[in-house]
C-alpha positions in Angstrom: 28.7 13.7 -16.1 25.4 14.4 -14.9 24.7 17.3 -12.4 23.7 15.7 -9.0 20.8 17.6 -8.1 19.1 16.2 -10.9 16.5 14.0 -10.3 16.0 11.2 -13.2 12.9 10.4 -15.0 12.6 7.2 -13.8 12.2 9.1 -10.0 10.0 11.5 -11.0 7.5 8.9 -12.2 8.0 6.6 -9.0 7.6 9.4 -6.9 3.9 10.0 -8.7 3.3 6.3 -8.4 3.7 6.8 -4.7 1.7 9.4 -4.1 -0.9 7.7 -5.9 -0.9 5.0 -3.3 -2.3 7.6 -0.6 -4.9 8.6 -3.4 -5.9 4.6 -3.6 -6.5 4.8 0.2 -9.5 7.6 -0.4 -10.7 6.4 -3.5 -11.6 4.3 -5.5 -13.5 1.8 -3.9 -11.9 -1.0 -2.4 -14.1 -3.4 -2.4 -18.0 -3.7 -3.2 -20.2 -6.2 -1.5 -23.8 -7.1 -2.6 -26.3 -9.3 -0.5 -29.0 -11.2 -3.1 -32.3 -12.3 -1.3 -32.4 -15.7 -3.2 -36.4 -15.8 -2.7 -37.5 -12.4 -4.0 -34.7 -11.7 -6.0 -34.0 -8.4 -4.6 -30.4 -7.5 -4.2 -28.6 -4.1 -3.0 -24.7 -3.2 -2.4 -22.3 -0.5 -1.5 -18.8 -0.1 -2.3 -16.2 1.3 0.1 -13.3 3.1 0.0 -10.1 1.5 2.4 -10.4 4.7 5.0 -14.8 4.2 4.8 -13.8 -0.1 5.4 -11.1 1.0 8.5 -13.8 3.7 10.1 -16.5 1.1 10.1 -14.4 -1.8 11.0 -13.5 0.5 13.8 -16.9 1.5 14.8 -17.4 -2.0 15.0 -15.2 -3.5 17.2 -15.6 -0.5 19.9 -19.7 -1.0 19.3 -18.8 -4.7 20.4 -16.2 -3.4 23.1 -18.9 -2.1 25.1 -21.6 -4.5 24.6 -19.5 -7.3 25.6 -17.3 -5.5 28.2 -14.0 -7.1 26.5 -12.5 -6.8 23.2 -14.0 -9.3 20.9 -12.0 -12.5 19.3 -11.7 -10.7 15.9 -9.7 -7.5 17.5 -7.0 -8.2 16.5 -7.7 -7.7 12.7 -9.0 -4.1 13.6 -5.9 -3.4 15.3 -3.2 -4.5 12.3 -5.8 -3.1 9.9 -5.0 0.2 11.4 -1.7 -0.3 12.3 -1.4 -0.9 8.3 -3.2 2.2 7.0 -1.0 4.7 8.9 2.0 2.7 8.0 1.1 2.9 4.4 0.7 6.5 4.9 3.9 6.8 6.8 6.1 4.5 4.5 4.8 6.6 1.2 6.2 9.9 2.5 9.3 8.3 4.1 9.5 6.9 0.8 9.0 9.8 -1.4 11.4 11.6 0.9 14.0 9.8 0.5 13.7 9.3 -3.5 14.2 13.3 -3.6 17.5 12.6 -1.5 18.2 9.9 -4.1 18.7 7.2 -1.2 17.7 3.6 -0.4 14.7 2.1 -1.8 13.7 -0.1 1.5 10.4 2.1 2.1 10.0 1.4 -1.3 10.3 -2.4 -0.8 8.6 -2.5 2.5 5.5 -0.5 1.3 4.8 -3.1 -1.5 5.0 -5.8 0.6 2.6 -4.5 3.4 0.2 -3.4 0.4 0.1 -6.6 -0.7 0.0 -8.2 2.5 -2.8 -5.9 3.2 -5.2 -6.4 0.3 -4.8 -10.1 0.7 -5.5 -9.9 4.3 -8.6 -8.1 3.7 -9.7 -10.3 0.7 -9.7 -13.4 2.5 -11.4 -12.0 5.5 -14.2 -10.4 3.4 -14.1 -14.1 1.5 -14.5 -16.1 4.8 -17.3 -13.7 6.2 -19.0 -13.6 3.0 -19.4 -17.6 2.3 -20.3 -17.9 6.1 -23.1 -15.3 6.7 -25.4 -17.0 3.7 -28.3 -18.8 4.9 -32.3 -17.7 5.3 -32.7 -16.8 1.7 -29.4 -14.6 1.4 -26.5 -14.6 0.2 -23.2 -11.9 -0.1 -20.5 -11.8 -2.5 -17.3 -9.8 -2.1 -16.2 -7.7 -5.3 -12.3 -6.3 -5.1 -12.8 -2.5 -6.2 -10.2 -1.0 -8.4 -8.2 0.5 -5.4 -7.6 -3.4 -3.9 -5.5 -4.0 -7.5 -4.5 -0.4 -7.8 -2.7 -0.3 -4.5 -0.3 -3.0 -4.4 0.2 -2.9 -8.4 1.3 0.9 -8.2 3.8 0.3 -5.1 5.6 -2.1 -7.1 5.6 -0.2 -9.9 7.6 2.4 -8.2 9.7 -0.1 -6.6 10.7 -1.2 -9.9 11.3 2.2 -11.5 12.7 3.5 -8.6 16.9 3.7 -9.6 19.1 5.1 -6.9 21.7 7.2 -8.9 24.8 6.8 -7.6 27.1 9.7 -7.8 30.2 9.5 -10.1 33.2 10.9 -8.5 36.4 11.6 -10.7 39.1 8.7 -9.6 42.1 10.3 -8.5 45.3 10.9 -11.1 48.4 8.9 -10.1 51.0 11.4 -10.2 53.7 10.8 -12.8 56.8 9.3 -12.0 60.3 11.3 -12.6 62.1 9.4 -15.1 64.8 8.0 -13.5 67.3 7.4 -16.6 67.3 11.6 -16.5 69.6 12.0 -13.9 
């Protein structure tokens, strides 16, 4: 019978896995976009990490805020892109929290599916912006960085791996019945 403090193998290593999901969030680099000028053949990038992409996107849209006097069309995005970076960061320490109290894996479960709903979201935006801001001799391409696969890949690893233990409880002796021929 195993001692139920323990905490399996299998939960120590989705625990990491977790934790490594905040990591992905700092660094690496998300994504990478270079701009080629198609007459000279000069080109230049930069990479970001998910936090450096939110900051600026942020920037951005209050930048446009006050030069418009409204909130631009594209707000919105800003507003679930944050909304999804805290929850990420919320859902990994709910998560891990409740792995050490060998409880439900939902976090688990909901984390992976906002990571991926996240890096898709912000693929096909960055795909969309990219293939319409060519023109007068330039063009962009968008590059997923190693966090955009790490991310999502990780979260699901854990979600697999991730075995609630349940507790084994002794079943209860039936007591014995007097014999009733002894009489």
């Amino acid at each position: 019978m195993k001692h139920p403090r323990t905490i399996s193998i299998r939960c120590i290593i989705a625990i990491v896995l977790m934790a490594l999901t905040i990591v992905f969030l700092f660094w690496p680099s998300f994504f990478s976009i270079k701009a080629k000028n198609t007459l000279s053949g000069a080109s230049a990038g930069y990479s970001q990490s998910f936090l450096e992409y939110r900051n600026d996107i942020t920037q951005m849209l209050q930048d446009a805020k006050q030069k418009q006097g409204k909130s631009p069309a594209w707000g919105f995005s800003v507003i679930a892109l944050n909304a999804a970076f805290f929850a990420l960061i919320a859902l990994v320490a709910v998560s891990i929290v409740l792995m050490l109290l060998n409880r439900t894996k939902a976090t688990l479960i909901l984390h992976t599916i906002l990571s991926f709903v996240t890096v898709v979201g912000v693929a096909i935006y960055w795909g969309i912006g990219a293939a319409s801001v060519g023109g007068n001799g330039m063009s962009y391409s968008f590059i997923p960085g190693a966090a955009m696969f790490l991310l999502p890949l990780c979260s699901l690893a854990a979600s697999i791996l991730y075995k609630r233990e349940r507790q084994e409880t002794a079943a209860p002796t039936t007591a014995a019945k007097p014999d009733e021929t002894q009489a």
